[in-house]
C-alpha positions in Angstrom: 110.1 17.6 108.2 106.8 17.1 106.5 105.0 18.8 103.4 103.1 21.1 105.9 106.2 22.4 108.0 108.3 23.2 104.5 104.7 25.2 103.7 104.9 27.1 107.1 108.9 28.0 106.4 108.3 28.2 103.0 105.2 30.9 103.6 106.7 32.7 106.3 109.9 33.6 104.2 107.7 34.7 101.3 109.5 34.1 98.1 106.4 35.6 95.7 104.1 38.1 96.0 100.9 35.9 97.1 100.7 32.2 97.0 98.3 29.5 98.6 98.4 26.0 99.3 96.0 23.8 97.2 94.3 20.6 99.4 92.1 19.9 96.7 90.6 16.7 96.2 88.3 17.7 93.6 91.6 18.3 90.9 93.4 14.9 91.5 97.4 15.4 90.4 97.1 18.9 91.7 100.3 20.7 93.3 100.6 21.9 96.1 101.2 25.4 96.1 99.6 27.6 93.5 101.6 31.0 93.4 102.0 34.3 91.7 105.3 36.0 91.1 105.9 39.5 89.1 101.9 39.1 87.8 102.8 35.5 86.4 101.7 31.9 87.5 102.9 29.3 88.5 102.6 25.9 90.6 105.1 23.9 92.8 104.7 20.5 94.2 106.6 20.1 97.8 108.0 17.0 98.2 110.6 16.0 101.5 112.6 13.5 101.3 114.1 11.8 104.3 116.3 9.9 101.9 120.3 11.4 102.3 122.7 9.3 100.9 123.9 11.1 97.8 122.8 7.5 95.7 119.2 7.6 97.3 116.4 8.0 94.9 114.4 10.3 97.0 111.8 11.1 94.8 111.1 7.3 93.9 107.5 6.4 94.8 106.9 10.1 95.5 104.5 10.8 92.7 100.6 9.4 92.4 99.6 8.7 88.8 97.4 11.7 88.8 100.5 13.7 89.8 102.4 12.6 86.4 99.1 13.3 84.1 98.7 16.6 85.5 102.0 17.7 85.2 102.3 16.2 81.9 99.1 18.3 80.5 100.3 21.5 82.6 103.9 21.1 80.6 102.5 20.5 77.3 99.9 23.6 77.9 102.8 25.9 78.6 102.4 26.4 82.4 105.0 27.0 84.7 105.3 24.0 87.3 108.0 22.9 89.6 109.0 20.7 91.9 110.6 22.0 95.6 112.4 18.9 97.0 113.3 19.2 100.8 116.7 16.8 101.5 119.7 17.1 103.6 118.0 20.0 105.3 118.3 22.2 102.3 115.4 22.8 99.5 116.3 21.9 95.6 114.6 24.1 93.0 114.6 20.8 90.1 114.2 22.5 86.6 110.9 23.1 85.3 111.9 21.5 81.8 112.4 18.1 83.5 109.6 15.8 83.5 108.1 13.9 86.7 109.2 9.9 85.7 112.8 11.2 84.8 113.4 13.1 88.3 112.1 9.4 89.8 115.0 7.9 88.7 117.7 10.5 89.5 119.6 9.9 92.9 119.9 12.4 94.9 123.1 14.0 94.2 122.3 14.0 90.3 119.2 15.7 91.3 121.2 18.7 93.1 123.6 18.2 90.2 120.6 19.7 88.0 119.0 21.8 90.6 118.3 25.2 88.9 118.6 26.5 93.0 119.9 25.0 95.7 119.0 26.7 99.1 121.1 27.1 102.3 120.9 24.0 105.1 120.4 26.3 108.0 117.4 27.9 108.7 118.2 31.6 108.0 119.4 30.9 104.7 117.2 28.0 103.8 115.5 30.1 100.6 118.0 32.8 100.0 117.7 33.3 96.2 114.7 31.4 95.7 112.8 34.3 94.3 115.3 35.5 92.5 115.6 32.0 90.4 111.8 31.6 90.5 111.2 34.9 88.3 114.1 33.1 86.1 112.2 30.3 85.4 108.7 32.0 85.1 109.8 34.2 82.8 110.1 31.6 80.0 106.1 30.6 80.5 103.0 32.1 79.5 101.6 34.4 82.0 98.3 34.3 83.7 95.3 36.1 81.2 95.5 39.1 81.6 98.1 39.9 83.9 101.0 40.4 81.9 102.7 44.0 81.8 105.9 44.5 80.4 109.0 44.0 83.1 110.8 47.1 83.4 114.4 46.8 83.2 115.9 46.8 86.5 118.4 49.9 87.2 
């Protein structure tokens, strides 16, 4: 699978309430996907892995410098980014508090080990729950000016 089919799947099953893909190559470093989700922002970088082997390092070499300098400066800035790695035929939510050069060196199954999500490996359930952990995560960022509302506790 490439970047651009896990966008299609990714799209179609509609885990936030808009979202586009970014092909920018004005803003060097930045992700892929720039989304919205209960009026807060966020950003996720798609990365697919053909690595498999549970002692791969499938995210080794998968990051441009401009990639680590932007997340860095997001991070540090208090913006929600994420990565979504595509392996095994299942998509890894990675945690949000883990920087870029220390996912590098995890292999895969320490990766999935610390995987905040880890979705289904057949096509119906491929991002069952994604949402779900998504508004997790966001909630501990700052939201997008002007946006926030206070969330209504759910019944």
């Amino acid at each position: 699978m490439t970047e651009q089919a896990l966008w299609a799947r990714l799209s179609h099953a509609a885990p936030w309430d808009w979202a586009v893909r970014v092909e920018n190559r004005v803003g060097p470093g930045t992700p892929d996907i720039n989304f919205v989700l209960e009026r807060r922002g966020g950003w996720m970088e798609l990365k697919v892995s053909p690595r498999t082997h549970p002692s791969c390092h499938p995210l080794q070499g998968a990051f441009r410098p401009a990639q680590y300098a932007w997340h860095a400066r997001a991070r540090k800035s208090g913006v929600f980014t994420c990565v979504l790695l595509f392996a095994k035929k299942q998509a890894i939510l990675l945690p949000h508090t883990l920087d870029l050069p220390l996912l590098t060196r995890m292999t895969l199954a320490e990766l999935q080990s610390v995987a905040v999500w880890v979705g289904g490996n057949t096509s119906r359930g491929r991002f069952v729950g994604l949402r779900e952990k998504l508004e997790q995560q966001t909630d501990e960022t700052i939201c997008m000016a002007g946006t926030c509302t206070a969330r209504q506790p759910s019944a």
